[in-house]
N, C-alpha and C positions, 0 to 999 in steps of 0.2 A: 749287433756285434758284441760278444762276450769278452770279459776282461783277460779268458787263455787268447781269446784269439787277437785281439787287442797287442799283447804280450807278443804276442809269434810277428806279429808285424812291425812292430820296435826292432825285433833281434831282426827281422828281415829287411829290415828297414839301414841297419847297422852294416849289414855284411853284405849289401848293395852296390857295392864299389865304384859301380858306374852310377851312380847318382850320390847327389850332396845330400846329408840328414839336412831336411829344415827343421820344421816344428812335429812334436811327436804331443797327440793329444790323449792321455788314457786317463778315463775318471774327472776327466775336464781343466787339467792339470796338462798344460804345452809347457814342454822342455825344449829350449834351442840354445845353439850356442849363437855369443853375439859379440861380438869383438874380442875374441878368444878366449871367451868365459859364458860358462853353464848359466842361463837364465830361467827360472822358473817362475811362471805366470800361470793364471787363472783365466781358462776361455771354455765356451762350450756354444752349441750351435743345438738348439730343441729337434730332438727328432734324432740325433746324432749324437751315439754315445762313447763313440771313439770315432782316431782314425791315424795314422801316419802319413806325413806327405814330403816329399823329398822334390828336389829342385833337378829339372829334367837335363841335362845335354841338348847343349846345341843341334838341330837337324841339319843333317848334311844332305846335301839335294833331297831337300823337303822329304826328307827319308827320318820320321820320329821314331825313338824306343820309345816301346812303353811295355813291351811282355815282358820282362822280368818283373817290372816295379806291379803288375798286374796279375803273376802267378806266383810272385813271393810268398802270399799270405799262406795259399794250397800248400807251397814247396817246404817251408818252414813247418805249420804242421802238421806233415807227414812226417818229414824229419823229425821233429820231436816226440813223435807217437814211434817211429821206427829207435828213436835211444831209450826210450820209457821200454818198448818191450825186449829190448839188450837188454836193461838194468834186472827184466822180470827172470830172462833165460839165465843171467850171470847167478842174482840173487835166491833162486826158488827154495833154494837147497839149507840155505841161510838165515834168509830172514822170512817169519814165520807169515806174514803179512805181506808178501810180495804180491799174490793176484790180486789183494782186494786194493793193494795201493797202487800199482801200476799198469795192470792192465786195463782199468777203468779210462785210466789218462790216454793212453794209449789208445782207447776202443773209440774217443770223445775226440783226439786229435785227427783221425784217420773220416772219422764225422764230418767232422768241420773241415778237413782241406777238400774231400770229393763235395760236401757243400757249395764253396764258396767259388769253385770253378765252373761250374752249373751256369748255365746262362739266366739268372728267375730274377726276378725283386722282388723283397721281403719290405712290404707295409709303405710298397712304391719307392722305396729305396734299392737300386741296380746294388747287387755285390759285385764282384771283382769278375766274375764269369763272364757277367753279362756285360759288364765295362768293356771285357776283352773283347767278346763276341760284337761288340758296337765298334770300337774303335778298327778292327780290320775290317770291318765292310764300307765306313766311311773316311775318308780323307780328310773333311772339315773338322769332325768329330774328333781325327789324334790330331790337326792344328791345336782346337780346342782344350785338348787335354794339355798339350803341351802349355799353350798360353797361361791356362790356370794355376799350374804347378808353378811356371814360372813367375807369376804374378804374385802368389804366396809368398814363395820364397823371397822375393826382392822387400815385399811386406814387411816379412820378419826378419830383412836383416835392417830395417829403419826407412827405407824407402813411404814417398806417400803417393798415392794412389793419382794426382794429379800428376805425377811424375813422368808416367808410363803410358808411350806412343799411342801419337793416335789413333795410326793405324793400327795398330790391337784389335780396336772397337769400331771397326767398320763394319757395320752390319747392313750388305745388301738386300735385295729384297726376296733373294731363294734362303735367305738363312734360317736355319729351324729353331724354333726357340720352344719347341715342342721336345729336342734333345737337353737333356738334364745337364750336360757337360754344355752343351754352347750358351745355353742358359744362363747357366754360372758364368761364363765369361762374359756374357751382355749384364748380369748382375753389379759385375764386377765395371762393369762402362758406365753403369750410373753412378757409383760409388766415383769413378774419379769426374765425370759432370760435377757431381755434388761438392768435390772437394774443391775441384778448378770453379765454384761459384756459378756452376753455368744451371743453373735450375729451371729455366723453361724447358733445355733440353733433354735436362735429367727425365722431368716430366714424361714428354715426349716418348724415352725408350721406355721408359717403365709404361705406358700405356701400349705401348706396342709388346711388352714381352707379353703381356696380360692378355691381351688382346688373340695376338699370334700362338700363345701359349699355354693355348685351352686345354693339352693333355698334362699339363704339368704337376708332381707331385704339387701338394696343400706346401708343402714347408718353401718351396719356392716361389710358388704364390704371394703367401706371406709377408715373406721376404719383401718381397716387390712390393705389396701394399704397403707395405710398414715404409720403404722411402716415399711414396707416393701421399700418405698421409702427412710423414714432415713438410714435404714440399707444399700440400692444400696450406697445412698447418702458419708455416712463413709468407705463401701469397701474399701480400701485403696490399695486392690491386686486383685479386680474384671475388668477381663480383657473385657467383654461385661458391663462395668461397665455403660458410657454413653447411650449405646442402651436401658440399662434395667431401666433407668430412665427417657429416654424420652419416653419409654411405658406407664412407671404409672404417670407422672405427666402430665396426659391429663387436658383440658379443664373443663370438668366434677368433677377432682377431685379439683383443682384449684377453682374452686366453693363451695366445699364442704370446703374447707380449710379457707376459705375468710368466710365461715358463721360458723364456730367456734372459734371464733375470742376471745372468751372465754378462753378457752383451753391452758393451759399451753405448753402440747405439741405441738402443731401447731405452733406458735410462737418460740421454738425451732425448727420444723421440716424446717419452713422457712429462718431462720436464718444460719443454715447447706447447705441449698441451695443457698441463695448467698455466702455465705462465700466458699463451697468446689466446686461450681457446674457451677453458674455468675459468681463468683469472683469479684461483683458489692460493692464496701468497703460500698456508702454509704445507698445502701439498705440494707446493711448486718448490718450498725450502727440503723437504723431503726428498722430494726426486734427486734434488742436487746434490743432495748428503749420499745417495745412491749410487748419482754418476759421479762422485768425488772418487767414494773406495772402489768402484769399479776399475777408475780411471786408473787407479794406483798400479793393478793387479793387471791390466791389460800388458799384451805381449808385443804389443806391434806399438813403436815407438812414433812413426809418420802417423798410423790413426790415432794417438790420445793425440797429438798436436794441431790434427784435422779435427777431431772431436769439440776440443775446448775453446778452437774457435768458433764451431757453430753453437756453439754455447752464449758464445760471444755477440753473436748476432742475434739470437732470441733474448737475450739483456736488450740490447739496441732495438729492436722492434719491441720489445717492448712496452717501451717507450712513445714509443711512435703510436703504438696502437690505443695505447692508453689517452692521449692527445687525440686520435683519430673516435676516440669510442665517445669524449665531451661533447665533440664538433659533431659529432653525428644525434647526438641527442638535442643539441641546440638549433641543427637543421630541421631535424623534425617536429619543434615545438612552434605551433603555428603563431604563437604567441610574437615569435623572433620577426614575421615578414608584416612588413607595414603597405596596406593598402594605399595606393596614391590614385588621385584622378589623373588623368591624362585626356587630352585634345585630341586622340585618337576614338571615334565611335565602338561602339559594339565589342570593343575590348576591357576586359580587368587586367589591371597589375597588382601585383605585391613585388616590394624589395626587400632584400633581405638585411636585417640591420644587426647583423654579425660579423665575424671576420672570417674571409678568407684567403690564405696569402699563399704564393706561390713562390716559393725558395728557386726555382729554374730559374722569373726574370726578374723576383727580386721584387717587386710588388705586391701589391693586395687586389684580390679577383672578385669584380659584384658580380651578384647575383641577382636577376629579376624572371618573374614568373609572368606570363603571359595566356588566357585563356578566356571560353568565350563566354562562359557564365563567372556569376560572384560567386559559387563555390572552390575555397583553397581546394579540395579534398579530392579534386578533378587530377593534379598533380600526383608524379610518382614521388614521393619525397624517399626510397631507399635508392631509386636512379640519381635522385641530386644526393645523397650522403655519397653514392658512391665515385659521381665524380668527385666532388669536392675532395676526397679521402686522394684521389689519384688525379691530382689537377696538374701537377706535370707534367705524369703523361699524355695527358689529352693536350696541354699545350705543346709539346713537343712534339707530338703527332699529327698537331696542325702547323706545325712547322714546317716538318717534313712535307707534309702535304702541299701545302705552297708552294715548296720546290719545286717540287717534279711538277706543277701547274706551270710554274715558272720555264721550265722548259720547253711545255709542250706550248704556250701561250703567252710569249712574252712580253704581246703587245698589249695584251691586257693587264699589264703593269705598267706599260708606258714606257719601257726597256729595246734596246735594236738587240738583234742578235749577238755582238759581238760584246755587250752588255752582260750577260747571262752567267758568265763565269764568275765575273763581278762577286753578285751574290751569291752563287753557289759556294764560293770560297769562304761565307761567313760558316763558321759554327753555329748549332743549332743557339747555341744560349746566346750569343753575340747578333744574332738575323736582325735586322733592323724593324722590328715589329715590339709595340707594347702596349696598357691602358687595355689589357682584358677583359669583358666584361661579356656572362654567358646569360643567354635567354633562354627560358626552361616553357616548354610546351609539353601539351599533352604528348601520351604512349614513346613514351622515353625519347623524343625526341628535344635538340636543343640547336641552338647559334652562335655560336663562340666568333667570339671580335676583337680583332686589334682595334683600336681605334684609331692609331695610332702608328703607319707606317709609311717609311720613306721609301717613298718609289716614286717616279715622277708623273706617273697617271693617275695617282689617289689624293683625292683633296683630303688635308688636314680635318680629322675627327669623325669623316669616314670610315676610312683602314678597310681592311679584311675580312671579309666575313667566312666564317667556313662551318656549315652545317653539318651535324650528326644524325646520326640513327644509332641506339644506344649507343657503342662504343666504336660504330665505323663513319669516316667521312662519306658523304654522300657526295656532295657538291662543294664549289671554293666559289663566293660571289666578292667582285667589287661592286658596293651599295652603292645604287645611283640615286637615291630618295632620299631626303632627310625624315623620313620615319623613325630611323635608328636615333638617329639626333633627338628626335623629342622624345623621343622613351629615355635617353641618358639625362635630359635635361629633365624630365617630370618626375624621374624615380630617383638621382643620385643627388 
């Protein structure tokens, strides 16, 4: 899109009556008005070098406009190639310069409006033709158009993105995420996921647009990788968490990142990569200095406020990780597990003589290694960094476990039925279980144990046993053996 044609779609944009001016983008420069005054910002979108978007009308029995706002651009410059060659007929006589100055404009306007009505895409970007020629054949496609438009606009007038209904972003499972326009609006579903904190399920669409999304232009790709890599990037309990980010932050996208340089996001997304990823302080102060003047110049008042708090949470994980990056060098250092005998045959142990504590109950978690030769080295020790790194949620997930055991087996707590609510009514962190202590076996598996739970079918020092396989429960045992007993009594 050219900066005449750019230009015809402002004034077209202006004399649109039936639609509100939102933001008008030319040269990368959004002008909007915003509580009754002209705001001028700094935005731009790689691949897109203009555009106007104006805030749609209500549909009346799901009946959407969209051909005006969709033929304006054509209408506009025809009109303006049809006053260019009045001005040539008026002036010929006159001014000595009249063909070479107006009829060119004229010959260039008349160009570009039978262009841009055309049904084509230019370098996989739909013009306005082909926008039109989609949106009358599909129904979902002018919801879609409308939602987006509408979604801008609310954008630019301070709106944030977790604001905006849910149902919006109901995406069943005929929906096309193959069309550029619904696309955008499931784009636009991750964006308020990410704001509303909900980032599994951010995750989640963004695998599915990618996934369902195979014909899509590279720039909305992109797009979608670039939330998918913050969200690997913050995982803070993703155990393939490094694999799945040295996938997406290829080369390719690293380029595409470097030319939207605009972009509020990207300047956060970078700054989360050195800060949780390099761990590079002073590219990581760099980035920030980036997403500071970015932040200044951004147009939408709800994303810098969304923005700077997830800025706020890559500080706070940082932290976290930095603390999680010691304990994992201290788990791996064989040096930390001290070999004990044991009155158990044909088995080795090691404990581990570090700390690990669990902020859910509020205590410190042992660790003891169990296997059937004397070599440590028989152990996964990236499977024990990685629970230990996420030992809440594994205790909390044996929690829950319990539950629903608890329902289906009450007797094997020692509970009647009319018992069961009882505990169900605890809160996970309040459950009457404590005195953690996991048993680490070969090929990722382990035994996680309360020792320590009231219920009136478990003897004291017992508790709960509840077995893994990497990160799933397999089975819930109450230990009938003191085997457990003398491992806690030989190793602690």
């Amino acid at each position: 899109m050219n900066q005449y044609e750019r230009s015809s779609y402002a004034v077209h944009g202006i004399l649109a009556s039936i639609m509100q001016l939102t933001p008008i983008d030319q040269l990368g420069v959004s002008r909007r008005n915003h509580d009754e005054k002209l705001s001028i910002k700094r935005y731009g979108i790689a691949g897109v070098s203009g555009q106007c978007l104006m805030s749609p009308p209500e549909p009346v029995d799901t009946i959407y406009q969209y051909k005006l706002y969709y033929l304006g651009g054509s209408i506009t410059n025809l009109l303006t190639s049809a006053a260019f060659l009045l001005l040539f007929v008026l002036l010929r006589d006159i001014f000595h310069y009249a063909r070479e100055t107006f009829l060119p404009i004229a010959f260039v306007g008349v160009l570009l409006g039978l262009f841009n009505i055309l049904p084509l895409k230019v370098g996989g970007l739909a013009v306005d033709g082909h926008n039109l020629f989609a949106l009358g054949k599909n129904e979902h496609t002018r919801r879609a158009n409308w939602l987006l438009l509408t979604i801008v606009a609310r954008l630019a007038s301070g709106e944030r993105s977790r604001d905006f209904p849910a149902e919006w972003f109901e995406f069943d499972e005929g929906y096309d995420f193959n069309d550029a326009i619904m696309a955008n609006v499931a784009s636009m579903g991750i964006n308020r996921l990410i704001d509303s904190r909900d980032f599994e399920q951010a995750k989640i669409l963004a695998e599915r647009i990618l996934c369902e999304g195979g014909k899509l232009i590279e720039l909305l790709k992109n797009e979608t990788r670039c939330d998918l890599l913050f969200l690997a990037i913050i995982d803070e309990s993703g155990q393939n968490r490094e694999d799945e980010i040295a996938g997406l932050f290829t080369p390719e996208l690293k380029k595409y990142i470097k030319a939207s340089k605009t972009q509020l996001s990207k300047h956060r997304l970078m700054y989360a990569y050195e800060k949780l990823v390099s761990f590079d302080g002073e590219k990581a102060i760099k980035s920030l200095e980036s997403f500071d003047k970015a932040h200044r110049s951004h147009p939408y008042s709800g994303d810098r406020e969304s923005e700077r708090e997830l800025i706020d949470i890559v500080d706070r994980l940082a932290e976290i990780f930095s603390k999680q990056k010691i304990m994992n060098s201290e788990i791996k250092n064989h040096k930390n597990w001290k070999k004990h005998e044991t009155k158990i045959s044909n088995l080795f142990f090691w404990g581990y003589s570090g700390e690990v504590n669990s902020s859910f109950l509020n205590e410190e978690v042992y660790f003891v290694l169990i296997g059937e030769t004397n070599d440590i080295n028989q152990f996964d020790f990236d499977y024990i960094s990685f629970v230990a790194k996420n030992i809440d949620i594994f205790i909390e997930n044996a929690i829950i476990g319990i539950k629903k055991e608890l329902e289906k087996k009450p007797e094997m707590f020692g509970i009647k039925q009319e018992q069961i609510i009882h505990y169900l009514n605890f809160s996970n962190k309040e459950f009457p279980v404590s005195g953690t202590h996991i048993t680490f076996y070969t090929d990722k598996e382990m035994f996680l144990q309360f020792y320590e739970a009231d219920f009136p079918n478990i003897d004291y020092g017992l508790g709960i046993g509840i077995n893994f396989k990497n990160d799933a429960i397999i089975s819930i045992d109450i230990p009938e053996s003191d085997e457990s007993t003398i491992i806690k009594e030989d190793l602690i």
